[in-house]
PDB file as gemmi writes it, atoms N, CA and C in Angstrom:
CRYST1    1.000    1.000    1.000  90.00  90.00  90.00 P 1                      
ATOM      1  N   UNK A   1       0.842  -1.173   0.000  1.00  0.00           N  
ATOM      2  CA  UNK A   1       0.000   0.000   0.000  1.00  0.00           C  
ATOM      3  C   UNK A   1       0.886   1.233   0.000  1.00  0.00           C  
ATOM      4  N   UNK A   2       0.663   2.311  -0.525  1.00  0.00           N  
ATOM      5  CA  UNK A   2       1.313   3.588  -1.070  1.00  0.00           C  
ATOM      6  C   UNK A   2       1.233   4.276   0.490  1.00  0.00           C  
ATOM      7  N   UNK A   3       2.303   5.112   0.903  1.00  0.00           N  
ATOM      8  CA  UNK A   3       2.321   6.085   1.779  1.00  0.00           C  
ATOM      9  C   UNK A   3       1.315   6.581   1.684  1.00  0.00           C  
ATOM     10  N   UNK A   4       0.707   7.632   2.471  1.00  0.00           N  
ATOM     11  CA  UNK A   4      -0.035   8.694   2.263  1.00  0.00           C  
ATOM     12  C   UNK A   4       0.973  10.110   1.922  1.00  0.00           C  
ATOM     13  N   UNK A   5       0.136  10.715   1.458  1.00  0.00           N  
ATOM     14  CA  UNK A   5       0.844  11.622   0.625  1.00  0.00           C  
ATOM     15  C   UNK A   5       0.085  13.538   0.953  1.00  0.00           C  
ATOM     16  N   UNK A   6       0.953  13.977   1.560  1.00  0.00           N  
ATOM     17  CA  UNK A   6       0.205  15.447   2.064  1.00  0.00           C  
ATOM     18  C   UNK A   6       0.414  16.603   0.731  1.00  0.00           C  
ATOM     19  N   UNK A   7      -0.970  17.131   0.538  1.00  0.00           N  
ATOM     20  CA  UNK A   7      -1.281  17.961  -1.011  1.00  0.00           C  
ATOM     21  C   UNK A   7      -1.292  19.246  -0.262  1.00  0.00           C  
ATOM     22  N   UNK A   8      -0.968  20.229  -0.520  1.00  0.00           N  
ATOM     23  CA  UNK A   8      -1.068  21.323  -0.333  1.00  0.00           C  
ATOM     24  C   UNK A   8      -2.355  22.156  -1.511  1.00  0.00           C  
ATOM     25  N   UNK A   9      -3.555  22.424  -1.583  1.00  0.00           N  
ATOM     26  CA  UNK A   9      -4.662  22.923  -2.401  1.00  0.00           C  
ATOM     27  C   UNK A   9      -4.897  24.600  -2.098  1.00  0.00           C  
ATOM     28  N   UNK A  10      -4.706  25.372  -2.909  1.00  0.00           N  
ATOM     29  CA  UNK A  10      -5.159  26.714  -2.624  1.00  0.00           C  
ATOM     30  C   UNK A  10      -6.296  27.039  -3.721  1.00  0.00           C  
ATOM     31  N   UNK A  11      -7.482  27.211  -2.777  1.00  0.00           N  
ATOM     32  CA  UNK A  11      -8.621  27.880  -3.384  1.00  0.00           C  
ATOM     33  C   UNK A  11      -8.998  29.122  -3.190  1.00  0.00           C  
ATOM     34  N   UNK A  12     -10.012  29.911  -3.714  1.00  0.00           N  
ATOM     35  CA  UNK A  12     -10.263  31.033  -3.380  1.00  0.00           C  
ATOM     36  C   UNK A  12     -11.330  31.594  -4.063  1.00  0.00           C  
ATOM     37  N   UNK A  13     -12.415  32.697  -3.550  1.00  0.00           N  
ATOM     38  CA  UNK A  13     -13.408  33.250  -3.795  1.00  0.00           C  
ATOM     39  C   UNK A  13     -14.679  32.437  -3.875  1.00  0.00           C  
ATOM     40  N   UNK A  14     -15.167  32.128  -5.023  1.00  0.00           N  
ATOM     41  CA  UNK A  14     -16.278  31.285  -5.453  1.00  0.00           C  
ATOM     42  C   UNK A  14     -16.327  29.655  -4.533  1.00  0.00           C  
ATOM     43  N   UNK A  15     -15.265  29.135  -4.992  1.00  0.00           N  
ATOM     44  CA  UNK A  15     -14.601  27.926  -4.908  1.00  0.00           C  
ATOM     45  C   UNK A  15     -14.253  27.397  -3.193  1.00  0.00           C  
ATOM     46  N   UNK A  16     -13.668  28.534  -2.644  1.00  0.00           N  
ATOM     47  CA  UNK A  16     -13.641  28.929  -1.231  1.00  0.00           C  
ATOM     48  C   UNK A  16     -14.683  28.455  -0.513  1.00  0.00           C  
ATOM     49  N   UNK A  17     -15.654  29.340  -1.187  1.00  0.00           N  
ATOM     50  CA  UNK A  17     -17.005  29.650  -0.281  1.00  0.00           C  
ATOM     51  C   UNK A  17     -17.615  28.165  -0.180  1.00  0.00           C  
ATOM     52  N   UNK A  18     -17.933  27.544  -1.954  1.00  0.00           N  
ATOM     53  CA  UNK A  18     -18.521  26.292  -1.885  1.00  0.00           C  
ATOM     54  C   UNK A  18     -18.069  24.875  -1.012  1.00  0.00           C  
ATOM     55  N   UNK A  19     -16.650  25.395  -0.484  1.00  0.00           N  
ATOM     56  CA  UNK A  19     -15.886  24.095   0.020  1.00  0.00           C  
ATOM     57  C   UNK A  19     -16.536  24.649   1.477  1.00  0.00           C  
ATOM     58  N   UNK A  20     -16.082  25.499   2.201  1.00  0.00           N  
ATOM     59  CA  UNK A  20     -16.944  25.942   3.319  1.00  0.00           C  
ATOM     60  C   UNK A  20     -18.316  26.005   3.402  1.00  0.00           C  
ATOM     61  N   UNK A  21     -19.165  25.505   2.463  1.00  0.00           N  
ATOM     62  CA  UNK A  21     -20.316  25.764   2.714  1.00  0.00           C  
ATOM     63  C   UNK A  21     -20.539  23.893   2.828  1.00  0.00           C  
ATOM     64  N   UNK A  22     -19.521  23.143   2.412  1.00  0.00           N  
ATOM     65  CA  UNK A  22     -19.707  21.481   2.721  1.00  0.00           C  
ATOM     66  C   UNK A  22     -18.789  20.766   3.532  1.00  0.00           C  
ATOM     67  N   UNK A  23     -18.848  21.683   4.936  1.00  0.00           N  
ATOM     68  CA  UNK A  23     -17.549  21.465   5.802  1.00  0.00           C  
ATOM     69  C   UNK A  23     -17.898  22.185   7.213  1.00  0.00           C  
ATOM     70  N   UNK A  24     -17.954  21.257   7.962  1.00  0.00           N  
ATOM     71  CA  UNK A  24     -18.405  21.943   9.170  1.00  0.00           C  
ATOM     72  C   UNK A  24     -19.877  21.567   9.830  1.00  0.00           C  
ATOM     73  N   UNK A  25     -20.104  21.925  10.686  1.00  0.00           N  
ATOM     74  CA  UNK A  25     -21.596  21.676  11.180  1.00  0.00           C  
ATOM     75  C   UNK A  25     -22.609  21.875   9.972  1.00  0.00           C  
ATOM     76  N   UNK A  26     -22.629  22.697   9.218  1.00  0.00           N  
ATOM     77  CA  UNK A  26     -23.501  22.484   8.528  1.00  0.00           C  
ATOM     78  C   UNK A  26     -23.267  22.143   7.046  1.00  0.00           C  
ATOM     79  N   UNK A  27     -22.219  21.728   6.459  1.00  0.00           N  
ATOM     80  CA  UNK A  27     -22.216  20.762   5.680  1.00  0.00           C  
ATOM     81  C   UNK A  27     -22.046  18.742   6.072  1.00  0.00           C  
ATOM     82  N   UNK A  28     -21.605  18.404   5.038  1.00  0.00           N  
ATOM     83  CA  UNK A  28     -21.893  17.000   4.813  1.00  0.00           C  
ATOM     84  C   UNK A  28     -20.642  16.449   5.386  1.00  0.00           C  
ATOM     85  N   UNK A  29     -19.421  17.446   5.097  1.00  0.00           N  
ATOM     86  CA  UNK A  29     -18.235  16.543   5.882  1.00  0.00           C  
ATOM     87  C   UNK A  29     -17.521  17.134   6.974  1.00  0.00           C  
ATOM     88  N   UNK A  30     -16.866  16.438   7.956  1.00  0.00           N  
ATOM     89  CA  UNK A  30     -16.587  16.912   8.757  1.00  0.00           C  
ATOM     90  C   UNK A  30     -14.938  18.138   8.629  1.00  0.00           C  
ATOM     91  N   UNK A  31     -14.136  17.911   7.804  1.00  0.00           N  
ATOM     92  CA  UNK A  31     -12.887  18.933   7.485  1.00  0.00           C  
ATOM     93  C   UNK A  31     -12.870  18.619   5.985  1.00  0.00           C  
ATOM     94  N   UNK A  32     -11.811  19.436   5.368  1.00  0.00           N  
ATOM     95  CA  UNK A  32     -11.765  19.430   3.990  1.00  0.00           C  
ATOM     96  C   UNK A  32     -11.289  18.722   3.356  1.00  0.00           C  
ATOM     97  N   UNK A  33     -10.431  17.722   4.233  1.00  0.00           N  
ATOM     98  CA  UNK A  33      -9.198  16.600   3.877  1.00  0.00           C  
ATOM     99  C   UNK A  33     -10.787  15.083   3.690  1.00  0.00           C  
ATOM    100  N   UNK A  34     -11.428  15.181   4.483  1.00  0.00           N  
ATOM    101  CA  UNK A  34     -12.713  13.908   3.707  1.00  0.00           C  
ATOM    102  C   UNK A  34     -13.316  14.421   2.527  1.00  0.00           C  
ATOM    103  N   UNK A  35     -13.628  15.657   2.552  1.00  0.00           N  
ATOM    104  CA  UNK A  35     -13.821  16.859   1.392  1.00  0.00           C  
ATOM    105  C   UNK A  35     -13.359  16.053   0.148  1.00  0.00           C  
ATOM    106  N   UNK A  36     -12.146  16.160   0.218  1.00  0.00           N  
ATOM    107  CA  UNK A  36     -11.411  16.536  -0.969  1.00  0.00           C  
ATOM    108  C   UNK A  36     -11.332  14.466  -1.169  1.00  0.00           C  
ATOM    109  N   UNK A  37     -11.033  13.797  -0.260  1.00  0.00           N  
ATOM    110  CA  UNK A  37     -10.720  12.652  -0.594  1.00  0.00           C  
ATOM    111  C   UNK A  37     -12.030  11.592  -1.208  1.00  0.00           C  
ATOM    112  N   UNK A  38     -13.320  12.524  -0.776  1.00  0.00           N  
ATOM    113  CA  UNK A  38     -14.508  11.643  -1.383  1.00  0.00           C  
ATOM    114  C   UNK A  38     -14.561  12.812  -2.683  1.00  0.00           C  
ATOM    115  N   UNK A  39     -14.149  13.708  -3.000  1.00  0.00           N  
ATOM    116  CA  UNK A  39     -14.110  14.638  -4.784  1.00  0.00           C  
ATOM    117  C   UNK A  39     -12.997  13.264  -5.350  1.00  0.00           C  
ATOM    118  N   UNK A  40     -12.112  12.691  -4.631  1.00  0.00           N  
ATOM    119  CA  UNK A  40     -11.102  12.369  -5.546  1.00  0.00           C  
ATOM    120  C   UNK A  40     -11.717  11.182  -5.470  1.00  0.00           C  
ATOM    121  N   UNK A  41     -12.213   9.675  -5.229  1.00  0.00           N  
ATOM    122  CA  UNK A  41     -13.069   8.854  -4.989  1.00  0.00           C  
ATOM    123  C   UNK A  41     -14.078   9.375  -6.565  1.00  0.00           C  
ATOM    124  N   UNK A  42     -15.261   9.769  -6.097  1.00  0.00           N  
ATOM    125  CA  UNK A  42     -15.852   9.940  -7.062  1.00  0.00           C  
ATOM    126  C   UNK A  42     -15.577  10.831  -8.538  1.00  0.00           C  
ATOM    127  N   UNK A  43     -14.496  11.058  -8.197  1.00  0.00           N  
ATOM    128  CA  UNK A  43     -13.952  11.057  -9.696  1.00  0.00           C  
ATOM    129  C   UNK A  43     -12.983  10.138 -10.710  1.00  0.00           C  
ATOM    130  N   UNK A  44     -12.294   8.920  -9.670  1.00  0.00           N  
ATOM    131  CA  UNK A  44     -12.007   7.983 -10.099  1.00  0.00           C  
ATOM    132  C   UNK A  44     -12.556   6.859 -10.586  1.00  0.00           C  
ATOM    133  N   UNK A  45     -14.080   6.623  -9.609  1.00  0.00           N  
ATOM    134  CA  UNK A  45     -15.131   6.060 -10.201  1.00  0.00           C  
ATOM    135  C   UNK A  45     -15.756   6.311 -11.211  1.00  0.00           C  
ATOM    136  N   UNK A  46     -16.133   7.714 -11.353  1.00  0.00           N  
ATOM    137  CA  UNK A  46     -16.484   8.472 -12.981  1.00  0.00           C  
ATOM    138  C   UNK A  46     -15.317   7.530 -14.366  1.00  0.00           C  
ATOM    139  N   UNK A  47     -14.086   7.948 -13.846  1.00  0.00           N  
ATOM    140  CA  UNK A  47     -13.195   7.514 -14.720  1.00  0.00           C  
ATOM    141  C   UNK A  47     -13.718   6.243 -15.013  1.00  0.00           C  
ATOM    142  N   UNK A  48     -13.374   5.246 -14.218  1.00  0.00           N  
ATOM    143  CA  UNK A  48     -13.578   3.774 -14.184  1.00  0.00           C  
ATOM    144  C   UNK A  48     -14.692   3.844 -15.393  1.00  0.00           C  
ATOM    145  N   UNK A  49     -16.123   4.199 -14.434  1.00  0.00           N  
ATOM    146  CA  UNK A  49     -17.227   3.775 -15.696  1.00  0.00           C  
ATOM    147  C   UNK A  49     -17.143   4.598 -16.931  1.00  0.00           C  
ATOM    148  N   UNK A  50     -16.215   5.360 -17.122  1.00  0.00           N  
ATOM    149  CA  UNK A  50     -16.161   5.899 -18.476  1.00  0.00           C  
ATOM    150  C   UNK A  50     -15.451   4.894 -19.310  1.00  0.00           C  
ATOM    151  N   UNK A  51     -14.605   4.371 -18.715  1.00  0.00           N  
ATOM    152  CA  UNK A  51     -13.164   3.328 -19.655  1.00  0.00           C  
ATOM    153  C   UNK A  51     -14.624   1.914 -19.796  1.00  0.00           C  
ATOM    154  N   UNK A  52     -15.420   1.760 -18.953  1.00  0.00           N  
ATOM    155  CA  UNK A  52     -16.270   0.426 -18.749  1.00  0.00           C  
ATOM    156  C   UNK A  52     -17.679   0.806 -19.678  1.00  0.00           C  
ATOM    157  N   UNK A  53     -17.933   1.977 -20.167  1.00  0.00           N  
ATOM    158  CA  UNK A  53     -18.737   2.371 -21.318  1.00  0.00           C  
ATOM    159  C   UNK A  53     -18.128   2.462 -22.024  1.00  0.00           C  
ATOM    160  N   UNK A  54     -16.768   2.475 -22.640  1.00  0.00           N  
ATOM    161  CA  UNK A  54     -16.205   2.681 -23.728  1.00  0.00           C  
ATOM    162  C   UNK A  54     -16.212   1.233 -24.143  1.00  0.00           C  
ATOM    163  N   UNK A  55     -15.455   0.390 -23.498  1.00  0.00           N  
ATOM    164  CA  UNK A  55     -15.208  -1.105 -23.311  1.00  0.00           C  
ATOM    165  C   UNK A  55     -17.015  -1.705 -24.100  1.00  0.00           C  
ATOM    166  N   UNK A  56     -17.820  -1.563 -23.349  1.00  0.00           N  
ATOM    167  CA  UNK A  56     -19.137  -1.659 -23.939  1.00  0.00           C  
ATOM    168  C   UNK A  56     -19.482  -1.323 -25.193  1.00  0.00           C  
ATOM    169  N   UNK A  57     -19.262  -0.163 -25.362  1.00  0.00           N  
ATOM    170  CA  UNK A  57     -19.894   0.483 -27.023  1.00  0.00           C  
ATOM    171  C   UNK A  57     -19.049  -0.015 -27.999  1.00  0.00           C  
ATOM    172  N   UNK A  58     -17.851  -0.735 -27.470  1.00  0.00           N  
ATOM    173  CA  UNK A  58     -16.920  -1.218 -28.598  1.00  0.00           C  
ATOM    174  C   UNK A  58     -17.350  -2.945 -29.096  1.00  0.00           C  
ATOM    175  N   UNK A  59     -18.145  -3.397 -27.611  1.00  0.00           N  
ATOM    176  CA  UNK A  59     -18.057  -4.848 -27.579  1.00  0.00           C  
ATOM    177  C   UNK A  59     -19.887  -4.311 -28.683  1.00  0.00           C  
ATOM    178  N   UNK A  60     -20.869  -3.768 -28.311  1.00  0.00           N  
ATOM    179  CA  UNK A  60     -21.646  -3.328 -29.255  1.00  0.00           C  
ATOM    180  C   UNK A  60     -21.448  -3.434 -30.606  1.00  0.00           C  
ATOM    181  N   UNK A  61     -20.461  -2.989 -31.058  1.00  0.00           N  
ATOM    182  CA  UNK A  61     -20.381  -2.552 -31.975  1.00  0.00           C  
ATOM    183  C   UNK A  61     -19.426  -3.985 -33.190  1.00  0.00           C  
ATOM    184  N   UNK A  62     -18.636  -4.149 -31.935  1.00  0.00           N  
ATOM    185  CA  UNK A  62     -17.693  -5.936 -32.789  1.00  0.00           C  
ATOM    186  C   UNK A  62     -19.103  -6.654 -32.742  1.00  0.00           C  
ATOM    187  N   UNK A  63     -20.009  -7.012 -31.851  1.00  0.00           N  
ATOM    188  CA  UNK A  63     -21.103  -8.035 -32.185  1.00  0.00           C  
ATOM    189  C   UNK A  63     -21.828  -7.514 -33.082  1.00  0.00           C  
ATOM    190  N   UNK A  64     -22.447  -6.277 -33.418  1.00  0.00           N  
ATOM    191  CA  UNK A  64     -23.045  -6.236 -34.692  1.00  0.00           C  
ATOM    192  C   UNK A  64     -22.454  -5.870 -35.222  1.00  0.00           C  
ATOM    193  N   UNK A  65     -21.548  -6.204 -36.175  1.00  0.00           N  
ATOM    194  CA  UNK A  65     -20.671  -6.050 -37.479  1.00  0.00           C  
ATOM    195  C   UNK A  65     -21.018  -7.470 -38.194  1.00  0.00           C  
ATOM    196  N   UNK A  66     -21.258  -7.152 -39.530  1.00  0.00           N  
ATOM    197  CA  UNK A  66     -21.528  -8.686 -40.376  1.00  0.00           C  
ATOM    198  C   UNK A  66     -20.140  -9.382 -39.929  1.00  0.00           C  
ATOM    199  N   UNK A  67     -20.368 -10.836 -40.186  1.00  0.00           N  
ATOM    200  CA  UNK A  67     -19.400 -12.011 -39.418  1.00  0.00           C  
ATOM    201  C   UNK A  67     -18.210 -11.890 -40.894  1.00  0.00           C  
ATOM    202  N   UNK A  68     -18.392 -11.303 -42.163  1.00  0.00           N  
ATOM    203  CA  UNK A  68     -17.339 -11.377 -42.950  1.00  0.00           C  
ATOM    204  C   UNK A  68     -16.346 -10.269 -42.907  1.00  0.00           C  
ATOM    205  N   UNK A  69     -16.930  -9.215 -42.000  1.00  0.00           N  
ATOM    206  CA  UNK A  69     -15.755  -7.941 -41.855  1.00  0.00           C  
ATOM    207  C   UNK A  69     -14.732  -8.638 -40.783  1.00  0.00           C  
ATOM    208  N   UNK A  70     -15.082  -9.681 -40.042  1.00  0.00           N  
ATOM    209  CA  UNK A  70     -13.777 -10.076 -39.444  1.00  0.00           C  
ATOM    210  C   UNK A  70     -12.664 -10.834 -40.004  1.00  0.00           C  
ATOM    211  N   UNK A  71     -11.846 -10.666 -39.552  1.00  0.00           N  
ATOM    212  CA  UNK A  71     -10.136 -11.455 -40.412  1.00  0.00           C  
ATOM    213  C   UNK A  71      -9.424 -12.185 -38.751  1.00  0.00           C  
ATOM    214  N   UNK A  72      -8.667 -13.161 -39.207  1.00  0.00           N  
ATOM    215  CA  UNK A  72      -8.449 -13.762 -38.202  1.00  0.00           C  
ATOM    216  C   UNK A  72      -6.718 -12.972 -37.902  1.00  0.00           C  
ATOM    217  N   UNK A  73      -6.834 -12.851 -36.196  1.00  0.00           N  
ATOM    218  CA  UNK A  73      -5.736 -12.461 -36.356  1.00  0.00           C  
ATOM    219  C   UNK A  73      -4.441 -12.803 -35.056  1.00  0.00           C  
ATOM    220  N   UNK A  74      -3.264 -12.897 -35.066  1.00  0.00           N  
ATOM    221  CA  UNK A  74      -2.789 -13.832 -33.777  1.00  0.00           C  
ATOM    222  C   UNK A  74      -2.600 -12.895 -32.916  1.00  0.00           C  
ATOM    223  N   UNK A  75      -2.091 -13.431 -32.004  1.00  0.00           N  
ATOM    224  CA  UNK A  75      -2.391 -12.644 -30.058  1.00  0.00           C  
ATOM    225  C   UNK A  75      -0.967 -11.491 -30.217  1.00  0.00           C  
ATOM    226  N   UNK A  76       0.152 -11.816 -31.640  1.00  0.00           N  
ATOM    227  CA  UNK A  76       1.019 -10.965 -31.423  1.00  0.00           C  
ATOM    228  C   UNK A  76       0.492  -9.797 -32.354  1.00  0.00           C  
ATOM    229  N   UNK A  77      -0.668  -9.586 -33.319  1.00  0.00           N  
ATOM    230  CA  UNK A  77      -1.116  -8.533 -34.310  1.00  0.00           C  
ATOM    231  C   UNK A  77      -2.139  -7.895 -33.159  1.00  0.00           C  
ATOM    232  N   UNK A  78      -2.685  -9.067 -32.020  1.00  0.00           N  
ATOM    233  CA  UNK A  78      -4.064  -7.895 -30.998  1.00  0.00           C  
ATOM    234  C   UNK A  78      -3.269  -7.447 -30.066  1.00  0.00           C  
ATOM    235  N   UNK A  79      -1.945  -7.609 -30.072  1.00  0.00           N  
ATOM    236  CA  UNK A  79      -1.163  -7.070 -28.652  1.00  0.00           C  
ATOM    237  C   UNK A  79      -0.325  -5.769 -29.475  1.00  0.00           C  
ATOM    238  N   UNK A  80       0.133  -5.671 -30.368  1.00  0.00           N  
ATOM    239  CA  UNK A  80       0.579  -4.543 -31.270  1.00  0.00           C  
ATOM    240  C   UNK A  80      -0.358  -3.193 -32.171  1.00  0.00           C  
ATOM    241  N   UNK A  81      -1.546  -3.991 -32.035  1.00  0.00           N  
ATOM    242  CA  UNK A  81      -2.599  -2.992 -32.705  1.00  0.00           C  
ATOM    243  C   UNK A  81      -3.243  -2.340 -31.075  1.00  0.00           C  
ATOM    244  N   UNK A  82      -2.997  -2.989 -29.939  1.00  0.00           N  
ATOM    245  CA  UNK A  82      -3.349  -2.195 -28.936  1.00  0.00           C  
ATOM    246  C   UNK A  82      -2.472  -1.352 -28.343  1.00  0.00           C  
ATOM    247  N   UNK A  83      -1.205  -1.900 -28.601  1.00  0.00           N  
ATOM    248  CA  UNK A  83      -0.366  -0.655 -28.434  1.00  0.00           C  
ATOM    249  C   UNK A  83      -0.332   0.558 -28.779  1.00  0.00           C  
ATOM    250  N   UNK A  84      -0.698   0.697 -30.188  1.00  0.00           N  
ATOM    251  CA  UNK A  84      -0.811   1.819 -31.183  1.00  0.00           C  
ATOM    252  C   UNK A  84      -1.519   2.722 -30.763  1.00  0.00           C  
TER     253      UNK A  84                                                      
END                                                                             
């Protein structure tokens, strides 16, 4: 498991206000450091299901393709065309 790692973040004005307004008794988290670590959480998850809809619309798209647009090809032409 990775160290933890201390970020130094400077916000201000707009941005300021909205982090203080979800921090404290009357927001949702208790300091800015859960703040910031459930923004980074749900933006890695975003990521994830973006790469896992892409992954999808591709597998979509190889199953409906007529069965003669495929060519057969070996594990060293699908490991080099994914490199690319």
């Amino acid at each position: 498991m990775a160290r933890p790692t201390t970020m130094t973040v400077r916000v201000s004005g707009a941005l300021s206000d909205f982090v203080a307004a979800n921090v404290g008794e009357d927001g949702a988290y208790e300091n800015v450091s859960e703040y910031i670590r459930d923004l980074i959480r749900r933006d890695k998850e975003r990521a994830e299901q973006d790469a896992l809809d892409r992954l999808k619309a591709e597998l979509v798209h190889a199953f409906s393709a007529q069965e003669s647009s495929y060519r057969p090809l070996t594990a060293a032409e699908v490991i080099a065309r994914n490199r690319a």
